[in-house]
Backbone as a ProteinNet text record, in pm:
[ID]
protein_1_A
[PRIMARY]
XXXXXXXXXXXXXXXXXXXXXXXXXXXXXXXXXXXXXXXXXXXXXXXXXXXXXXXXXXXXXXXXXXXXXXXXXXXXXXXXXXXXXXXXXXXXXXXXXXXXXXXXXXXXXXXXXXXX
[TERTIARY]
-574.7	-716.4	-782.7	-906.3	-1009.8	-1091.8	-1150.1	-1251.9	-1315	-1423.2	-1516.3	-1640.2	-1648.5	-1833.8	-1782.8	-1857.4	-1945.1	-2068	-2150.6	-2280.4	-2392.2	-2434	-2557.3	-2574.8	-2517.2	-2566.3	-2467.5	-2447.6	-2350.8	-2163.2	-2122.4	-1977.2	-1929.1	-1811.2	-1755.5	-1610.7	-1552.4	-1426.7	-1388.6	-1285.4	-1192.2	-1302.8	-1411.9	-1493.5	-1633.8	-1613.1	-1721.7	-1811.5	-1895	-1979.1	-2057.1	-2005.1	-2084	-2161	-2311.7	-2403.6	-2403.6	-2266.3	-2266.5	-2139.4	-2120.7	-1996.1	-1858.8	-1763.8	-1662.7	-1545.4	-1460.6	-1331	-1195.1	-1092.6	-1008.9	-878.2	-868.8	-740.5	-623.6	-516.4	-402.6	-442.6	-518	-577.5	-682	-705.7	-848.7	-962.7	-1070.7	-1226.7	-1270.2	-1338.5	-1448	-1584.8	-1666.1	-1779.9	-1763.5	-1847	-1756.8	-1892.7	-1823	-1887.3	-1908.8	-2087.9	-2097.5	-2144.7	-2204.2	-2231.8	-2183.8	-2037	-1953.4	-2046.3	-2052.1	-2125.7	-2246.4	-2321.4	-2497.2	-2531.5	-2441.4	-2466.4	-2533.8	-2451.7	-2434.7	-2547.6	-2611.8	-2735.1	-2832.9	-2854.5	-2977.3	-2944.2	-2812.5	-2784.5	-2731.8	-2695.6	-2641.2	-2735.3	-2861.5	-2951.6	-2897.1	-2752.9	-2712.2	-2605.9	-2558.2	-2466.2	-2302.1	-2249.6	-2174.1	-1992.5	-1882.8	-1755.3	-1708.4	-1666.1	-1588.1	-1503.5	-1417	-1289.5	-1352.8	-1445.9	-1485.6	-1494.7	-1521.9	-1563.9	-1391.5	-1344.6	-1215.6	-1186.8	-1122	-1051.4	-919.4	-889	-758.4	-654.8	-580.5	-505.8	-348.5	-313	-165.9	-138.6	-123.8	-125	-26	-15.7	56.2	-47.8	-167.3	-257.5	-406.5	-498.9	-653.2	-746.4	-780.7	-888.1	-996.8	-1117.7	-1210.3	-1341	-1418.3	-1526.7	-1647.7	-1718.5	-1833.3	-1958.6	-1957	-2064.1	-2071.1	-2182.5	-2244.7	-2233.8	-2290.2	-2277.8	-2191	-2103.4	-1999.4	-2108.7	-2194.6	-2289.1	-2253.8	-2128.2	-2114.8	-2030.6	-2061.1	-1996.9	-1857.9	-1770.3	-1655.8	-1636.3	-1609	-1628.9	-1508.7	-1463.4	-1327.1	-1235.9	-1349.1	-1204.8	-1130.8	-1179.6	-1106.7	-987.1	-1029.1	-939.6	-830.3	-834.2	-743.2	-646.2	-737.9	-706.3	-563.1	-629	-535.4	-449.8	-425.6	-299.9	-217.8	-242.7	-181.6	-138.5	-139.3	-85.7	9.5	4.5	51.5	24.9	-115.9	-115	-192.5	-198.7	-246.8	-392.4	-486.8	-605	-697.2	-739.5	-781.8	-954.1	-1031.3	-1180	-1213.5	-1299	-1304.8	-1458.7	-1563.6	-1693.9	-1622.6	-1696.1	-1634.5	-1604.9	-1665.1	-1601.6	-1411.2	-1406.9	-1291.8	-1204.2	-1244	-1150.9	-1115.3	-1193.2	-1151	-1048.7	-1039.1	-917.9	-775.9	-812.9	-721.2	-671.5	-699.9	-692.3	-601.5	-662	-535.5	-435.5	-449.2	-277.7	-166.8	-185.2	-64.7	-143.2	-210	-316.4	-222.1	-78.5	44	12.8	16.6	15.4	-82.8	-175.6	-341.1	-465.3	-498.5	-629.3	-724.9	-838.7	-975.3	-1099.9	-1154.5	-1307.4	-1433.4	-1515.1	-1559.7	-1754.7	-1800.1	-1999	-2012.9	-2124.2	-2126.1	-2338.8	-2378.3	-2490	-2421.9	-2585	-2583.7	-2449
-51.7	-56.7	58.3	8.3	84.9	176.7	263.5	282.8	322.9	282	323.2	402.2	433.6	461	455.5	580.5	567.5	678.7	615.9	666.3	666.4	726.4	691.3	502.3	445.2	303.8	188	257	152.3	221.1	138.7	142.4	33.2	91.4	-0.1	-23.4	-93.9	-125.5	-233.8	-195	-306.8	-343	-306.5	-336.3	-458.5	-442	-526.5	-415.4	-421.6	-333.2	-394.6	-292.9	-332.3	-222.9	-297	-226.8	-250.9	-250.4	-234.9	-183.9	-135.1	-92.2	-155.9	-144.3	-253.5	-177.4	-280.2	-223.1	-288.3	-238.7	-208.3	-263.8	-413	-437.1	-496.9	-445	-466.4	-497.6	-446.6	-501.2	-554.6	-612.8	-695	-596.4	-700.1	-596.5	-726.1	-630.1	-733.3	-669.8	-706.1	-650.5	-622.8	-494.3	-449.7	-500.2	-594.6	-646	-544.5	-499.8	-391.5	-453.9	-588	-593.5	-583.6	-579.9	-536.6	-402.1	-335.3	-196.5	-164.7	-254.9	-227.9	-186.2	-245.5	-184.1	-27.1	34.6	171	220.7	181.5	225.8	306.3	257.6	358.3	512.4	490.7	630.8	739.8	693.3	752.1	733.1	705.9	688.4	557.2	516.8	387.6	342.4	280	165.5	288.5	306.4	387.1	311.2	365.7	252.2	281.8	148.1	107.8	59.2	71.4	-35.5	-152.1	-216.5	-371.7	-407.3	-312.1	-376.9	-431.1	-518.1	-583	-499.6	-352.6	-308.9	-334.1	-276.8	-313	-209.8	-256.5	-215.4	-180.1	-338.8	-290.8	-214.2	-100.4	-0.6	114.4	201.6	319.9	464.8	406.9	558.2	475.8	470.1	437.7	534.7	523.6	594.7	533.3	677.8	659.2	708.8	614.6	701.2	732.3	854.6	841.2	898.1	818	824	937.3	924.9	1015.6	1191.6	1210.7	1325.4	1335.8	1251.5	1233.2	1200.3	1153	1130	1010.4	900.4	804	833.7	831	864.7	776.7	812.5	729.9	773.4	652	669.8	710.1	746.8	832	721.6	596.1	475.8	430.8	493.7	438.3	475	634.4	759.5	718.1	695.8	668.6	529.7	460.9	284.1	318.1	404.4	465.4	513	622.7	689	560	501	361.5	341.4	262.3	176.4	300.5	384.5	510.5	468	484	475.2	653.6	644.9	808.7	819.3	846.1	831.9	960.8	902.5	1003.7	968.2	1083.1	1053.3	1183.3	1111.8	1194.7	1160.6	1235.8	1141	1034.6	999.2	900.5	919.3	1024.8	1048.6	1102.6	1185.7	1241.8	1131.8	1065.6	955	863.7	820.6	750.2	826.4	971.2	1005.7	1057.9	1066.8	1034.1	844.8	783.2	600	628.8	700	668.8	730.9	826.8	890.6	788.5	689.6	622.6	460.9	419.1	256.6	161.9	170.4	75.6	83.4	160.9	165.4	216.5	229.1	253.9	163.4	153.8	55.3	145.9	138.5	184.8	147.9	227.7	156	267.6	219.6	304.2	289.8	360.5	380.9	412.5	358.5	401	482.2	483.6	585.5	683.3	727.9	830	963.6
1174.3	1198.1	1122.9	1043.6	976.1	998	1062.7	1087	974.8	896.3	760.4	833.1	949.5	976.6	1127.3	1188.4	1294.6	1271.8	1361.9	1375	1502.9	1542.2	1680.1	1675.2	1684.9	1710	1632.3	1565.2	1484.9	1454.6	1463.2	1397.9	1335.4	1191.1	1108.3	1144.5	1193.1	1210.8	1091.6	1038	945	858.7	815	727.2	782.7	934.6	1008.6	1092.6	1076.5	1130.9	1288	1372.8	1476.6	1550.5	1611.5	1692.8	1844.4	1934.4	2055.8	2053.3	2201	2207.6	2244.7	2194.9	2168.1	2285.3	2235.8	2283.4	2235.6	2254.4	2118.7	2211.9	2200.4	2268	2216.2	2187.7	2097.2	1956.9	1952.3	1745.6	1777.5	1861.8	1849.3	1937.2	1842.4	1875.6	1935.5	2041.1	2125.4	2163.9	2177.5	2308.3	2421.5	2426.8	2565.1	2679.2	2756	2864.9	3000.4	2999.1	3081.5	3226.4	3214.3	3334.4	3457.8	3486.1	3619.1	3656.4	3539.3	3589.5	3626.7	3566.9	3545.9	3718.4	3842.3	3912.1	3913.2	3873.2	3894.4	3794.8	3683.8	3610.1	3683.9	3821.2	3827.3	3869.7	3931.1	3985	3905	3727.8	3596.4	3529.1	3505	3424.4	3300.2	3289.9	3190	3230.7	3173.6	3254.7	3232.7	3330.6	3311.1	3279.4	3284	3254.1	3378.6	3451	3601.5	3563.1	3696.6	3712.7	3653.9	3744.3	3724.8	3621.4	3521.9	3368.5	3341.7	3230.7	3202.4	3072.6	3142.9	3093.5	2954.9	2893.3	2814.7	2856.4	2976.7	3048.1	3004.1	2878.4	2833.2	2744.9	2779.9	2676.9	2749.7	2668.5	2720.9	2727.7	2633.1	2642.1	2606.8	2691.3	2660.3	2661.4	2521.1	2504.2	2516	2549.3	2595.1	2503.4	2430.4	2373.9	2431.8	2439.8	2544.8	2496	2321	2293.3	2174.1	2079.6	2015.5	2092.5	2210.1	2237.4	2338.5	2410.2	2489.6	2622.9	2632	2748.7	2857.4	2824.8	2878.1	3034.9	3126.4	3300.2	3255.2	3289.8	3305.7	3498.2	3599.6	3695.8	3774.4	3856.7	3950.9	3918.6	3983.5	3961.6	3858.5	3728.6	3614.5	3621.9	3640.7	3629.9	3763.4	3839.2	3992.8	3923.3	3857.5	3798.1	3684.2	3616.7	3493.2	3549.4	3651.5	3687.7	3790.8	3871.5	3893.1	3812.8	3719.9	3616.5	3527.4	3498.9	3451.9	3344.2	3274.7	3170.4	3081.9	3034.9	2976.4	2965.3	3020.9	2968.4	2877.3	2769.3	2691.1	2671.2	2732.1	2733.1	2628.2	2558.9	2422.7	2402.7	2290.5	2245.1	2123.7	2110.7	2013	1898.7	1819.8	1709	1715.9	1813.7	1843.1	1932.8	1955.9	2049.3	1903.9	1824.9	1723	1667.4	1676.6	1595.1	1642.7	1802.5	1882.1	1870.9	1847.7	1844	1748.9	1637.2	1518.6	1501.2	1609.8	1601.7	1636.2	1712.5	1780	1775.6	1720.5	1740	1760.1	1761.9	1802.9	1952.1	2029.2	2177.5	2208.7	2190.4	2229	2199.3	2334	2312.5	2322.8	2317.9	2327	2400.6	2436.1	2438.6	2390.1	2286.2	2228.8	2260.7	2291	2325.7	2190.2	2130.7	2018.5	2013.8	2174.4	2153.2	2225.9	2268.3	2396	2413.2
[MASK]
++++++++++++++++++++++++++++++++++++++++++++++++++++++++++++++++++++++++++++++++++++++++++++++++++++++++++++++++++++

C-alpha cells in the first residue's frame, strides 16, 4: 500500500485519492462508517471512534489516525475492545499513524481521520 498525500481533508492511497476517512482492512480501503457513533457528537463536539463503529478487528496491531492535529476522541471502549481481542493498539495523528501502518501493513489494519 501507497500512500502519495495526506492533507487536512484529503488522502491519496494507491494513487486514489480520498476525502473522508477510511479504514484500512487487510489491503482494502473503505469508508469509514461513523454513524454507530454520531451518537456521541454532541458531547465531543464530532463524531468520535466507538466500539459500534465495524472495526477491522483481524489484525495483530490497529492503528489509529486522529486526524490532522490528532483531535479525533477514540472512546475507553475501543481501548477495553482492543485489549480483549489482544490486539496492539496504536493511536497516532495521522500523519504518524500512516507511518506506523507501514512499518508492518502485512498485519496492521488502520483507521485513518483525515481532518480535525
Amino acid at each position: 500500500m501507497k500512500f502519495k498525500s495526506f492533507s487536512f481533508g484529503t488522502i491519496c492511497i494507491d494513487g486514489v485519492k480520498y476525502d473522508y476517512d477510511v479504514v484500512i482492512d487487510r489491503g482494502q480501503v473503505r469508508k469509514r462508517k461513523k454513524k454507530p457513533s454520531k451518537e456521541f457528537r454532541e458531547e465531543y463536539g464530532h463524531t468520535p471512534l466507538s466500539a459500534r463503529e465495524e472495526l477491522p478487528w483481524k489484525c495483530w496491531r490497529l492503528v489509529i489516525g486522529t486526524g490532522a492535529h490528532g483531535a479525533l476522541p477514540v472512546l475507553e471502549e475501543v481501548k477495553r475492545e482492543a485489549a480483549s481481542r489482544k490486539v496492539e493498539l496504536v493511536i497516532l495523528p495521522t500523519v504518524q499513524a500512516i507511518e506506523a501502518f507501514q512499518k508492518d501493513p502485512k498485519h496492521t489494519n488502520a483507521v485513518l481521520h483525515i481532518t480535525c
